[in-house]
ZADO-1210 file (C-alpha; in nm, 4 decimals, padded with zeros to 6 digits):
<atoms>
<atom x="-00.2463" y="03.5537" z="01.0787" code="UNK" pos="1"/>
<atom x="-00.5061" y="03.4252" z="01.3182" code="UNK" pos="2"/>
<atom x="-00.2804" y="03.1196" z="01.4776" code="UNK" pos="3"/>
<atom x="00.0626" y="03.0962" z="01.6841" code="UNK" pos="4"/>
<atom x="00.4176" y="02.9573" z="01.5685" code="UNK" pos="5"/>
<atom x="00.3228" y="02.6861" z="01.8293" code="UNK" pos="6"/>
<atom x="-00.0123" y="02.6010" z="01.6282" code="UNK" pos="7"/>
<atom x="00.1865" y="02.4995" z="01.2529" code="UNK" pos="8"/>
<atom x="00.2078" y="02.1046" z="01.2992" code="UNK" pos="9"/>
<atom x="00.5119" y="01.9799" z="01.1034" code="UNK" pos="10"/>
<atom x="00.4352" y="01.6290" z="01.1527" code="UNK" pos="11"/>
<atom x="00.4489" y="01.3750" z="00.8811" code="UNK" pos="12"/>
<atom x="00.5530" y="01.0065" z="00.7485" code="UNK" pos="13"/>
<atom x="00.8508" y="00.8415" z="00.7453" code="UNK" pos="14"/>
<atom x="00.7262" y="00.5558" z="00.5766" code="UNK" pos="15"/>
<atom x="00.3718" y="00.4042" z="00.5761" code="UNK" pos="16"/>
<atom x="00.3794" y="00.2805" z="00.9024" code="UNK" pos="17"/>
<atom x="00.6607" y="00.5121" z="01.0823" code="UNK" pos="18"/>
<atom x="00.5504" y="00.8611" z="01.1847" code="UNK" pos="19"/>
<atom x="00.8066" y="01.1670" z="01.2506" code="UNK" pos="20"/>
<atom x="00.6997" y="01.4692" z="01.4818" code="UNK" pos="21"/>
<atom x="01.0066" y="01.6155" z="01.3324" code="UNK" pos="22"/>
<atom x="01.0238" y="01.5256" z="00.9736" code="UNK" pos="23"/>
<atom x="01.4339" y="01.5060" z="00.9911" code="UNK" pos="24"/>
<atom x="01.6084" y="01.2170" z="00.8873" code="UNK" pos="25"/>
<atom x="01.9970" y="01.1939" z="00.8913" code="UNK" pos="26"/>
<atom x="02.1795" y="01.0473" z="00.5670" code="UNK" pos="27"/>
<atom x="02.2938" y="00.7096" z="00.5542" code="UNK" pos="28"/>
<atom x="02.6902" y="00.8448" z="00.5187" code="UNK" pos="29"/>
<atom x="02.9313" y="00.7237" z="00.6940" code="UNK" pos="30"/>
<atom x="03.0379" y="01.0579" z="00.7695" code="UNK" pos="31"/>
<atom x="02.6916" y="01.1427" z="00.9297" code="UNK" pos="32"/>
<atom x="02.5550" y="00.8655" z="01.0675" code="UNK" pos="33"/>
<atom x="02.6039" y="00.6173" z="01.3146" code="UNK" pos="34"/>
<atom x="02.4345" y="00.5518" z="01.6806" code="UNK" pos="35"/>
<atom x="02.5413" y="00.8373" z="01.8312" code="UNK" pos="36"/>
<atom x="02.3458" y="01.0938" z="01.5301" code="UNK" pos="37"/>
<atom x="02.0681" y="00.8357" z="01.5142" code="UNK" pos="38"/>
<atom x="01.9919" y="00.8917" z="01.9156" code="UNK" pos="39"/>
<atom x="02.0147" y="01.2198" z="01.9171" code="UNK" pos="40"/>
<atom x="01.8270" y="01.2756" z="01.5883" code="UNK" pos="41"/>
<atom x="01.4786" y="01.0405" z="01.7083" code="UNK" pos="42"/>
<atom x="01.5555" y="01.2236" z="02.0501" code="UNK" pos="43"/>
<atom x="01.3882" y="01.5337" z="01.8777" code="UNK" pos="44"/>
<atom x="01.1360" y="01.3669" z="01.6511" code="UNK" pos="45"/>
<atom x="01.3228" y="01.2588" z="01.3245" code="UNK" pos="46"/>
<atom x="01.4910" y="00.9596" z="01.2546" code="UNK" pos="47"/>
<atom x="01.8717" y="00.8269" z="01.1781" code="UNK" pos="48"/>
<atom x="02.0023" y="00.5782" z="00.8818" code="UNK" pos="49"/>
<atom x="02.3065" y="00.3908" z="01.0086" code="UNK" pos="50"/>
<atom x="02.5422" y="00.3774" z="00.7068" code="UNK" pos="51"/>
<atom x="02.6061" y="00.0289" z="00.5189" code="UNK" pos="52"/>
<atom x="02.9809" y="00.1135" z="00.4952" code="UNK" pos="53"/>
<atom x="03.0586" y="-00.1291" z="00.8193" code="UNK" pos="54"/>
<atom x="03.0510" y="-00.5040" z="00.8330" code="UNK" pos="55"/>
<atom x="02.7498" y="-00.6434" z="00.9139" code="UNK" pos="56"/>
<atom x="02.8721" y="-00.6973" z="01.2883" code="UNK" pos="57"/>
<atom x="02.9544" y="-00.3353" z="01.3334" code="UNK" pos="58"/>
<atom x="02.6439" y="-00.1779" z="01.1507" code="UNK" pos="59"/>
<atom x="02.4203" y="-00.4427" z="01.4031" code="UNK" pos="60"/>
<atom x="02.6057" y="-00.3005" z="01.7008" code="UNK" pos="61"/>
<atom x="02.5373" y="00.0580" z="01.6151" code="UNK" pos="62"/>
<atom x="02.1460" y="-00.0539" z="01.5529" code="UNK" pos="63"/>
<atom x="02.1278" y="-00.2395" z="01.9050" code="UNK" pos="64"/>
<atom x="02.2947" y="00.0725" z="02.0427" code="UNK" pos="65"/>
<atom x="01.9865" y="00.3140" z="01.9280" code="UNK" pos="66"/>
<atom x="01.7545" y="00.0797" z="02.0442" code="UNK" pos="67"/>
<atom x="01.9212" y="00.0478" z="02.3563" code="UNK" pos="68"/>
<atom x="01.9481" y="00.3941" z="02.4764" code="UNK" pos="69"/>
<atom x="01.7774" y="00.4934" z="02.7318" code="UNK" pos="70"/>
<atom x="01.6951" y="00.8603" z="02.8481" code="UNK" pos="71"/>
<atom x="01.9587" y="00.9290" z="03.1569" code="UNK" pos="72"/>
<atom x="02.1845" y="00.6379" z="03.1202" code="UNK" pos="73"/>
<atom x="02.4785" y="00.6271" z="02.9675" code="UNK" pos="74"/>
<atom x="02.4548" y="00.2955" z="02.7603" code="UNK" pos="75"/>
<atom x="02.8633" y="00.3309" z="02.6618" code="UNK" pos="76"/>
<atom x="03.0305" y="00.4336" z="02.9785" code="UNK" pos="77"/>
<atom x="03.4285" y="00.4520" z="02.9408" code="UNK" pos="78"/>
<atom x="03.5553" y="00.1800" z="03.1492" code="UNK" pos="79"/>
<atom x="03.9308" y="00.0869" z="03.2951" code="UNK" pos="80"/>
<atom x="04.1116" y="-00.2197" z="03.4103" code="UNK" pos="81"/>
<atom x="04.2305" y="-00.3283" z="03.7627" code="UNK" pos="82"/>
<atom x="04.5467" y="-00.2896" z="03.5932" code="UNK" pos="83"/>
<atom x="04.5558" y="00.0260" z="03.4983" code="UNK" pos="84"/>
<atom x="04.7585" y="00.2835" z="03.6561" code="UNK" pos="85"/>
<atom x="04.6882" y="00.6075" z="03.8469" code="UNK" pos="86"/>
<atom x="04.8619" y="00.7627" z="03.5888" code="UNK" pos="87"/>
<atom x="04.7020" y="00.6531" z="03.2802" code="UNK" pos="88"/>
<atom x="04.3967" y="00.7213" z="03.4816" code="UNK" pos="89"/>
<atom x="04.4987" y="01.1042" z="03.4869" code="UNK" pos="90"/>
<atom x="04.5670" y="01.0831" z="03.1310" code="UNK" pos="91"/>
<atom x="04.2314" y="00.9583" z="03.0132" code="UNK" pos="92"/>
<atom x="04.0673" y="01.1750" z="03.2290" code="UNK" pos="93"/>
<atom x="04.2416" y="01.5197" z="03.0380" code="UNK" pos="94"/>
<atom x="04.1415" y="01.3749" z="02.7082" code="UNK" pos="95"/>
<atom x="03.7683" y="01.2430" z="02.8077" code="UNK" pos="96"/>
<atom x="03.6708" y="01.4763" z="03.0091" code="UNK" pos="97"/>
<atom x="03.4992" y="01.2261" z="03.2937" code="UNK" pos="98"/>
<atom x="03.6095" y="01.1913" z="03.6643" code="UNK" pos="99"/>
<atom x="03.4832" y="00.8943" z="03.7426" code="UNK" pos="100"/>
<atom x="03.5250" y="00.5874" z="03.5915" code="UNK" pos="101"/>
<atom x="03.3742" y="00.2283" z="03.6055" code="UNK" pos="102"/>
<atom x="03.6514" y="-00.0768" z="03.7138" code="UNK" pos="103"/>
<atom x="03.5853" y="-00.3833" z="03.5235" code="UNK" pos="104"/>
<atom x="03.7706" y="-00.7595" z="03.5157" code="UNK" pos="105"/>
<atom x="03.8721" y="-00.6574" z="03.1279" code="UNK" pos="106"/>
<atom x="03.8557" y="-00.2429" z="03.1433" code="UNK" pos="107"/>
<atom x="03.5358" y="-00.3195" z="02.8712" code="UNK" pos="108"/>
<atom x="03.1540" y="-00.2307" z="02.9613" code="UNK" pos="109"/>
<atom x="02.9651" y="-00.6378" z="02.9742" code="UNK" pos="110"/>
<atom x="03.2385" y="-00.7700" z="03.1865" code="UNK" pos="111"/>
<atom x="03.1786" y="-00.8134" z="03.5549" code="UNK" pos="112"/>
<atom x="03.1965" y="-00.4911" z="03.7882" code="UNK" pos="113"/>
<atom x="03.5259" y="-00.4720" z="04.0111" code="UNK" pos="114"/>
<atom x="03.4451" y="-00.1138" z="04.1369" code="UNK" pos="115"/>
<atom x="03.4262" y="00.2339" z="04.0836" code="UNK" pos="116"/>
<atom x="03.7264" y="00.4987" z="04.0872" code="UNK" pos="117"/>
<atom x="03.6700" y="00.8992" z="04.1076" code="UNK" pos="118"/>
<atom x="03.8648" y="01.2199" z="04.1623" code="UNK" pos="119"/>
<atom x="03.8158" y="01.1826" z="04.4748" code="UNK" pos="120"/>
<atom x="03.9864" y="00.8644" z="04.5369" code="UNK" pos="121"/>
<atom x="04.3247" y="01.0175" z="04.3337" code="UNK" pos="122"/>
<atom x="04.2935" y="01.3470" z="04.5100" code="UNK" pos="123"/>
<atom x="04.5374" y="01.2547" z="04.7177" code="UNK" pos="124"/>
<atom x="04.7693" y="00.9743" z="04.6130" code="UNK" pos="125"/>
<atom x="05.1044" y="01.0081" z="04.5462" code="UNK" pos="126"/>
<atom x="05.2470" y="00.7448" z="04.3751" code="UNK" pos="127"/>
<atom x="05.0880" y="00.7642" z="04.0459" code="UNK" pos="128"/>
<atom x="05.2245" y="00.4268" z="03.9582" code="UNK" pos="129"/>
<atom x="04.9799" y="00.2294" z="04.1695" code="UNK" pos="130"/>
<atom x="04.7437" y="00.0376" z="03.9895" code="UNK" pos="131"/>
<atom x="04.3862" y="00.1188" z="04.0267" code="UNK" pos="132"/>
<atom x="04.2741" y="-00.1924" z="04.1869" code="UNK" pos="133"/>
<atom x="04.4656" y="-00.0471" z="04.5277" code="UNK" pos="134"/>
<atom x="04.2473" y="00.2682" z="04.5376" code="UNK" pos="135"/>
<atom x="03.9327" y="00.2161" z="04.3952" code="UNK" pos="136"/>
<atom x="03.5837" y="00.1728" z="04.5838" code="UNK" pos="137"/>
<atom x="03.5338" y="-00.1676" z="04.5581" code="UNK" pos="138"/>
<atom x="03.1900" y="-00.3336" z="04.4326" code="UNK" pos="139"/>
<atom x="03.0660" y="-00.4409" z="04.7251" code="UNK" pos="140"/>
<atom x="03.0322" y="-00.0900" z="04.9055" code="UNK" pos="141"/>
<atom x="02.9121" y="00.0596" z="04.5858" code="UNK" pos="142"/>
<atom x="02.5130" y="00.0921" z="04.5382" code="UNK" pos="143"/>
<atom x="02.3446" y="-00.0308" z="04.2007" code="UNK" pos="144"/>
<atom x="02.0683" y="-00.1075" z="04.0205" code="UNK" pos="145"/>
<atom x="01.9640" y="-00.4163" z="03.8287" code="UNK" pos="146"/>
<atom x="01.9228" y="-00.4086" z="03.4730" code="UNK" pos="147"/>
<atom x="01.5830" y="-00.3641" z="03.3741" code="UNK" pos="148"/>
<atom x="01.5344" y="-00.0757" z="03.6159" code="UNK" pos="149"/>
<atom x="01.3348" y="00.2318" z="03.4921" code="UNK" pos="150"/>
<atom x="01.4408" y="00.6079" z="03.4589" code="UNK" pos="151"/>
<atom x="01.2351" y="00.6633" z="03.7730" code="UNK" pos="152"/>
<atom x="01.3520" y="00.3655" z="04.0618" code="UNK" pos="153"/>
<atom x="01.7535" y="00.4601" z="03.9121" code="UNK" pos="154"/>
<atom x="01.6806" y="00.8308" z="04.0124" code="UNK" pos="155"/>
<atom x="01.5373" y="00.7531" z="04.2968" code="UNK" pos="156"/>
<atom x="01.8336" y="00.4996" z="04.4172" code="UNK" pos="157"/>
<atom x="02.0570" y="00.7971" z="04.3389" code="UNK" pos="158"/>
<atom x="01.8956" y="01.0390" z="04.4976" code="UNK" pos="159"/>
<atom x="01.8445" y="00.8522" z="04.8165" code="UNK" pos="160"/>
<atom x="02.1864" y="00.7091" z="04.8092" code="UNK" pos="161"/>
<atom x="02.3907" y="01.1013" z="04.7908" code="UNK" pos="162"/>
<atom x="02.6383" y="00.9526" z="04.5274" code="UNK" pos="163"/>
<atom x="02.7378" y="01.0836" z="04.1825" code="UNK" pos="164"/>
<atom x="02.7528" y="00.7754" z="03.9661" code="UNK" pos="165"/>
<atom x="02.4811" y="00.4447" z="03.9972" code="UNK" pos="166"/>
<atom x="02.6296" y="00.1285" z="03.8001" code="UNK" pos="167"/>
<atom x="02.3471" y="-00.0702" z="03.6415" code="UNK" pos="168"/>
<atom x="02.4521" y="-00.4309" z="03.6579" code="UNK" pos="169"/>
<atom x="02.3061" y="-00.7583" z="03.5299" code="UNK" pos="170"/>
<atom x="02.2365" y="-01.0716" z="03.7378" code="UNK" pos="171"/>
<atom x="02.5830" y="-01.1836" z="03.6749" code="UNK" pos="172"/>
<atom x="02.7614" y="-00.8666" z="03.8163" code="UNK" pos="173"/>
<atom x="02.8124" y="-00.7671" z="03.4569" code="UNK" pos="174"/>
<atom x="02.8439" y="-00.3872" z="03.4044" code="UNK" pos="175"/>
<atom x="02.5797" y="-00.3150" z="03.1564" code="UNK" pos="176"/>
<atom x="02.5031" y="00.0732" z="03.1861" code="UNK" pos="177"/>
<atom x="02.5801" y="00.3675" z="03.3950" code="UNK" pos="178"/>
<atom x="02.3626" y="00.6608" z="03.5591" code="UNK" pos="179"/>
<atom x="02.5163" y="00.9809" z="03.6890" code="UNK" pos="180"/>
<atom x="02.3799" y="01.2397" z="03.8602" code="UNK" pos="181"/>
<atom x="02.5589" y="01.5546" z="03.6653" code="UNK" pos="182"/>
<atom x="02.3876" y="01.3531" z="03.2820" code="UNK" pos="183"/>
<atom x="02.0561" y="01.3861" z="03.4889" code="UNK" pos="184"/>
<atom x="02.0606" y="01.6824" z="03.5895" code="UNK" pos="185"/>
<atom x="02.1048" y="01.7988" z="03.2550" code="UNK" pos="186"/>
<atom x="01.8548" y="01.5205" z="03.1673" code="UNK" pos="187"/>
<atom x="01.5757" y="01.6671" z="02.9717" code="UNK" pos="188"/>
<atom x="01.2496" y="01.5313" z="02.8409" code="UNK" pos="189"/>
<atom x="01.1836" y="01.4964" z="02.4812" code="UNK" pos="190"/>
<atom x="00.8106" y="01.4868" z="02.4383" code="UNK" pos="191"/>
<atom x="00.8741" y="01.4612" z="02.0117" code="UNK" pos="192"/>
<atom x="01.1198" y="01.1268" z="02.0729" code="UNK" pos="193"/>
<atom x="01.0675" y="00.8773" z="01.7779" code="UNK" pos="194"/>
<atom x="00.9725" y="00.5416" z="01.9657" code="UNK" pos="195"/>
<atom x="00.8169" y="00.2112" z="01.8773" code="UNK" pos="196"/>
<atom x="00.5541" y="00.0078" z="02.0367" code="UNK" pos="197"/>
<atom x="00.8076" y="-00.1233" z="02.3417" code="UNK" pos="198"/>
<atom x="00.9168" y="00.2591" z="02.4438" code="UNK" pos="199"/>
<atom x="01.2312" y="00.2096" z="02.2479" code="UNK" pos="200"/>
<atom x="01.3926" y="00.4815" z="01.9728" code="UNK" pos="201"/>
<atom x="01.3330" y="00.4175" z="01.6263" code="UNK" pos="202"/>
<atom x="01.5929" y="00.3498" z="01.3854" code="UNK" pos="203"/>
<atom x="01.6354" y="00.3056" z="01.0412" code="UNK" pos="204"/>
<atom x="01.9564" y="00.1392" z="00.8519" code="UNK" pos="205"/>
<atom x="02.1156" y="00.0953" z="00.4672" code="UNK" pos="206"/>
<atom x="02.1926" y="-00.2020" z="00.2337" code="UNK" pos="207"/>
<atom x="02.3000" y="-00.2258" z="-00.0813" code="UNK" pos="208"/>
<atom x="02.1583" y="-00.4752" z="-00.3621" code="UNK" pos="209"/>
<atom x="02.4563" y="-00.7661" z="-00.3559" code="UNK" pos="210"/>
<atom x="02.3674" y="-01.0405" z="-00.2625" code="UNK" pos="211"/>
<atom x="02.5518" y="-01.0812" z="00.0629" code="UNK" pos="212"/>
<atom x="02.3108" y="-00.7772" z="00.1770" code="UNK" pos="213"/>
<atom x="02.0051" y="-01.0353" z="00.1970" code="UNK" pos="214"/>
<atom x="02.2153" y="-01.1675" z="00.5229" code="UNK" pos="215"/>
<atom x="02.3210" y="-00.8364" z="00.6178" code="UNK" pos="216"/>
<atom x="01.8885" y="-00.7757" z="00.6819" code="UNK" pos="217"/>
<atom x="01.8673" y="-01.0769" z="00.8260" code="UNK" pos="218"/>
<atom x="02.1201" y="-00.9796" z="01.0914" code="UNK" pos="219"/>
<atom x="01.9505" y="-00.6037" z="01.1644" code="UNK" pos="220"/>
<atom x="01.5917" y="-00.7358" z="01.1697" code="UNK" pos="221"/>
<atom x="01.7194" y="-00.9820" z="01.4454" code="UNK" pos="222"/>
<atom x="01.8957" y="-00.6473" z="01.6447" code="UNK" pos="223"/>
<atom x="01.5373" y="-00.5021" z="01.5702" code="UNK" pos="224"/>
<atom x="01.5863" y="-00.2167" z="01.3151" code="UNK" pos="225"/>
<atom x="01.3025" y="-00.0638" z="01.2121" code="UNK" pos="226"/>
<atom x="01.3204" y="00.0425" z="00.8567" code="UNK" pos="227"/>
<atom x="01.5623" y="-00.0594" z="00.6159" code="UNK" pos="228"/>
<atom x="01.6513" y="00.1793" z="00.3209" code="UNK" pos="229"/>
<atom x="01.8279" y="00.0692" z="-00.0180" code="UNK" pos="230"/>
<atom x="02.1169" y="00.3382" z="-00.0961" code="UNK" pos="231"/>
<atom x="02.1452" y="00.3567" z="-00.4890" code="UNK" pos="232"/>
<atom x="02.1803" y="00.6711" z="-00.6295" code="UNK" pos="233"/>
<atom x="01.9674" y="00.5116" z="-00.9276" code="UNK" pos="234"/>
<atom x="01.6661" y="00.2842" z="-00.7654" code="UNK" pos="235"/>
<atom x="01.5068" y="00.1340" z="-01.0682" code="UNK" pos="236"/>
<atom x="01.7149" y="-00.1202" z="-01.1221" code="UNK" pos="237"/>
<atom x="01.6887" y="-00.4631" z="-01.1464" code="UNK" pos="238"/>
<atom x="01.8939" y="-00.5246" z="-00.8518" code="UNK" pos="239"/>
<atom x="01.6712" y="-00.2876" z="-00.6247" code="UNK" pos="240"/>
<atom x="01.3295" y="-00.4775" z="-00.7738" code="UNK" pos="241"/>
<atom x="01.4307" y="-00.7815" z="-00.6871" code="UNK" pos="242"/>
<atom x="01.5559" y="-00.7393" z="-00.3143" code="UNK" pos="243"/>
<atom x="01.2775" y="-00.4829" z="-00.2363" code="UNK" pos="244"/>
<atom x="01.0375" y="-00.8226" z="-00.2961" code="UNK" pos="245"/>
<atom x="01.2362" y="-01.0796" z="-00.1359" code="UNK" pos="246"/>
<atom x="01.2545" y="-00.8169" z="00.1467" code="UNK" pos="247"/>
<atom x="00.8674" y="-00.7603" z="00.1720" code="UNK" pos="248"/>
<atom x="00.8361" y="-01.1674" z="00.1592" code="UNK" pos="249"/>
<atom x="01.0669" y="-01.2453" z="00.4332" code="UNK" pos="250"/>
<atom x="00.9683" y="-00.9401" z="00.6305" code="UNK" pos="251"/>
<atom x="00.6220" y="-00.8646" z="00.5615" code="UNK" pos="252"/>
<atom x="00.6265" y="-00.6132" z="00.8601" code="UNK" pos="253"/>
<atom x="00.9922" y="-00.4607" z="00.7667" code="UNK" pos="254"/>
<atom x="00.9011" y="-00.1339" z="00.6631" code="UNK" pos="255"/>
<atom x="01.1440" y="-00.0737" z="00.3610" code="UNK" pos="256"/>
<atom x="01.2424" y="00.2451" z="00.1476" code="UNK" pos="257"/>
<atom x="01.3353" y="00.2501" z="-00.2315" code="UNK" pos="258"/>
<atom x="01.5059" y="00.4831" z="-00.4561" code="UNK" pos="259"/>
<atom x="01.6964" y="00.7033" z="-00.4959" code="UNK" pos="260"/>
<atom x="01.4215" y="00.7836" z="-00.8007" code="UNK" pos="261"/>
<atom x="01.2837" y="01.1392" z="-00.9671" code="UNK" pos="262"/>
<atom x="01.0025" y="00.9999" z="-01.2276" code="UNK" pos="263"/>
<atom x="00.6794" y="00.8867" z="-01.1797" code="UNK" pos="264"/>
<atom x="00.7548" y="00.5687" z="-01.3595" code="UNK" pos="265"/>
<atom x="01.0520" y="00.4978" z="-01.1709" code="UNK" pos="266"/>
<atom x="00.8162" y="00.5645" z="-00.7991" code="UNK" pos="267"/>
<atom x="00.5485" y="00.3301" z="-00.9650" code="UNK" pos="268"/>
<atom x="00.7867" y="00.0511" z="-01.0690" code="UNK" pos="269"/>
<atom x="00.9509" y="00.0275" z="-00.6831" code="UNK" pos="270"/>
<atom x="00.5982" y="00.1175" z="-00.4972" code="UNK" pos="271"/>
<atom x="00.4659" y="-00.1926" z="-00.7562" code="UNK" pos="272"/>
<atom x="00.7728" y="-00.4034" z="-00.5904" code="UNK" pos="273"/>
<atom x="00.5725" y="-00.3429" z="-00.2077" code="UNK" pos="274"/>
<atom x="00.8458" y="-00.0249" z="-00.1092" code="UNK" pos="275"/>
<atom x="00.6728" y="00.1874" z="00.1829" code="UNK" pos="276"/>
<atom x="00.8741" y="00.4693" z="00.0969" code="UNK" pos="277"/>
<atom x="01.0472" y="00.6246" z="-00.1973" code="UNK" pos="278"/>
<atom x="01.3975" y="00.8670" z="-00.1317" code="UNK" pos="279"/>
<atom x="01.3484" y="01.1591" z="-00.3909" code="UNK" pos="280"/>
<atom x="01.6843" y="01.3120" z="-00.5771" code="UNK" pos="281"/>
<atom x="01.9039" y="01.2169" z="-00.8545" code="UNK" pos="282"/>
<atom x="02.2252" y="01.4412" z="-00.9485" code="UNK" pos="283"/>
<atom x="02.1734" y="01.7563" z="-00.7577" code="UNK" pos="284"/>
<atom x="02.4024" y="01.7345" z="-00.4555" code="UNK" pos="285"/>
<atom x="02.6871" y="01.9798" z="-00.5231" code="UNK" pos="286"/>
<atom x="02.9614" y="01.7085" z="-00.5865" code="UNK" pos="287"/>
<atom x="02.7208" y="01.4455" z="-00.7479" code="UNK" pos="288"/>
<atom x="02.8212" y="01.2616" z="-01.0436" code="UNK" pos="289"/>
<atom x="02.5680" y="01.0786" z="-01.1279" code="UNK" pos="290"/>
<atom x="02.4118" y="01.2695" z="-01.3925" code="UNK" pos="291"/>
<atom x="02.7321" y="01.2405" z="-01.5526" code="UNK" pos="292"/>
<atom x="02.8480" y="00.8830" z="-01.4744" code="UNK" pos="293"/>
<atom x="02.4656" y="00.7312" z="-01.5546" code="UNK" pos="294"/>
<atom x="02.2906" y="00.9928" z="-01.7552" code="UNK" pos="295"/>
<atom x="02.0160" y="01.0579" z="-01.5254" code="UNK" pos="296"/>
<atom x="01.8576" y="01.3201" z="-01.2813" code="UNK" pos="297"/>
<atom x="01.6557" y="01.5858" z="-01.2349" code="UNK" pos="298"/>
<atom x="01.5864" y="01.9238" z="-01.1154" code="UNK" pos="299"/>
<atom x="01.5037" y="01.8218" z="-00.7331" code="UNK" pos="300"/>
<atom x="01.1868" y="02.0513" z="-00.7139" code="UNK" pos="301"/>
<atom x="01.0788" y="01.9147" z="-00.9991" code="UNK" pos="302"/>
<atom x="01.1632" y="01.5684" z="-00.9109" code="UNK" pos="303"/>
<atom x="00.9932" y="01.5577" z="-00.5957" code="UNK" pos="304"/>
<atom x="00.6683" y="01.7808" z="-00.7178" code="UNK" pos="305"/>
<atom x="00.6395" y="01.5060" z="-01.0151" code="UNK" pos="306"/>
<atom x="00.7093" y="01.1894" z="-00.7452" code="UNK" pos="307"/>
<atom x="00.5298" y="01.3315" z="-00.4695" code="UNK" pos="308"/>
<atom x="00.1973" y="01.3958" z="-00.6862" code="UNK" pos="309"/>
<atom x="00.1824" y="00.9888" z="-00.7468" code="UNK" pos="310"/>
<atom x="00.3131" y="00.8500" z="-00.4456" code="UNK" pos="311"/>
<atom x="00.0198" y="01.0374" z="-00.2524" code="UNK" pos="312"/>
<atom x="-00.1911" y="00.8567" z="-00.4842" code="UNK" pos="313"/>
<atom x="-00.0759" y="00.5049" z="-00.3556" code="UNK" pos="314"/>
<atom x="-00.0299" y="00.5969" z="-00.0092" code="UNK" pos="315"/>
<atom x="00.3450" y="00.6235" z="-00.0135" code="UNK" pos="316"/>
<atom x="00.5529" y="00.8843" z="00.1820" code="UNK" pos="317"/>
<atom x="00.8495" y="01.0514" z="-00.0042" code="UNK" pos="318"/>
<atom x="01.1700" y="01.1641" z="00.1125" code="UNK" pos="319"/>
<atom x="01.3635" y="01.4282" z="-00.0280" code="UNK" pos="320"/>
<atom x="01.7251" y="01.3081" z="-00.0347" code="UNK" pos="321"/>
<atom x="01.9940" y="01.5756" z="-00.1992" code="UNK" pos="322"/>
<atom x="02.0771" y="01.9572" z="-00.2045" code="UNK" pos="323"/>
<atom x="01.7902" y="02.2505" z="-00.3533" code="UNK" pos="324"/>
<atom x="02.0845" y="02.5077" z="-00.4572" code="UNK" pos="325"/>
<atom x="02.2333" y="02.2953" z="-00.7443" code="UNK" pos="326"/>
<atom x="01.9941" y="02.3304" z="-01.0500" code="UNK" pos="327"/>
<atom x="02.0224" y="01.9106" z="-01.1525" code="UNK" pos="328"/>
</atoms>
């Protein structure tokens, strides 16, 4: 072998127009993925599916999360009330795991910054009964950042400034993220990250074929999803035909995955449809059904030899969706 571990390029397509470094993508199950997989999973090159089985408000808020993130700040920081007291504080702090905590006028992160409490500011207080508001540092002696700031001014500002945590506020006062100095330490760079044009991760949600899913894409398009993928365990349907064209109508940049399919004539009829990726696998996950329940599937080397061998042809990427050690 004339070439190095370091020299085998893994590389290859999510869809047409979405390219992995790290050809990884995380299941649409709502047991696998939401924001917090999806991050971490385009963090290192691949890409995450945010599962359909949330209303269409919660599955936009884990999409606007994802797009969101940004290396080094924490975009969800756990936040307390005025209210609170020194003794819930404890409490949260033995099941979190965090010291320091951001004050806000309704204990939630987008409300308007009251101040910042730490370990240090409990250390020595003994009546545990006093509400936070008494003991906390207070906004205006705090140092922040505007929102908008980059990785590089925030670490600077926190650098300069000796302190552990650096609110990042909006115009308003509104809390909006939070930088600390222990995350950026242990910060590190990830060269393979799966980004779009604007710097931001890429991520990828599901639908089904109801109707009421037509608004559902409506909603992530405007929260600026990326990919859209139709979860059917049989794709050539119908149901799938007809959303995968009003899709590519209404979206004509959306870049939107079909399937699940295993033939050739079931890739042709969905890539005919305008799909710019197919999901490969039918029956062969160890606690599948559907072979039984609809009387079709295949063998998933098979399957994706057969589906890979045309989509190629037409310029479409495949994904192979499912378990190898079940026979199909």
């Amino acid at each position: 072998i004339s070439f190095g571990v370091h020299d085998v390029a893994i590389h290859g397509n999510f869809t047409r127009k979405i390219h992995l470094k790290t050809p990884i993508v995380s299941t649409p199950m709502d047991t696998v993925t939401e924001a917090k997989m999806a991050i971490a999973i385009a963090l290192e090159g691949g890409i995450g599916v945010i599962h359909t089985n949330l209303t269409v408000e919660e599955q936009v808020k884990e999409v606007t999360r994802v797009k969101k993130y940004e290396s080094g700040f924490i975009m969800d920081p756990m936040c307390i009330a005025p209210t609170a007291k020194v003794s819930e504080l404890d409490k949260l702090r033995q099941s979190s795991g965090f010291s320091g905590f951001p004050v806000t006028e309704d204990g939630q992160l987008g409300s308007r910054l009251l101040g910042l409490v730490t370990k240090r500011d409990t250390d020595f207080i003994s009546d545990r009964e006093a509400p936070v508001s008494t003991i906390m540092t207070k906004v205006e002696k705090l140092v922040t950042v505007k929102e908008g700031a980059d990785l590089l001014t925030a670490n600077k500002v926190l650098r300069e400034s000796k302190k552990g945590k650096l609110p990042v506020v909006s115009d308003q006062g509104c809390l909006v993220a939070l930088m600390s100095r222990a995350d950026l330490q242990k910060n590190a760079e990830y060269p393979l990250a799966t980004k779009d044009e604007r710097k931001r991760l890429m991520v990828a949600a599901a639908i089904g074929t109801r109707p009421a899913d037509k608004d559902r894409v409506r909603a992530l398009v405007a929260a600026g999803v990326d990919a859209i993928i139709i979860d059917s365990s049989q794709g050539d349907s119908m149901f799938q035909h007809e959303m995968v064209k009003w899709m590519k109508k209404e979206f004509p940049d959306l870049q939107v995955v079909g399937g699940n399919v295993v033939t050739k004539q079931q890739a042709k009829h969905l890539i005919d449809c305008g799909v710019d990726g197919l999901r490969v696998g039918m029956g062969i996950g160890s606690i599948c059904t559907t072979q039984e329940v609809c009387a079709c599937g295949r063998a998933q080397a098979s399957a994706v030899y057969n589906v890979a061998k045309y989509a190629s042809s037409r310029g479409v990427p495949i994904l192979a969706d499912g378990g190898i050690s079940s026979p199909g």
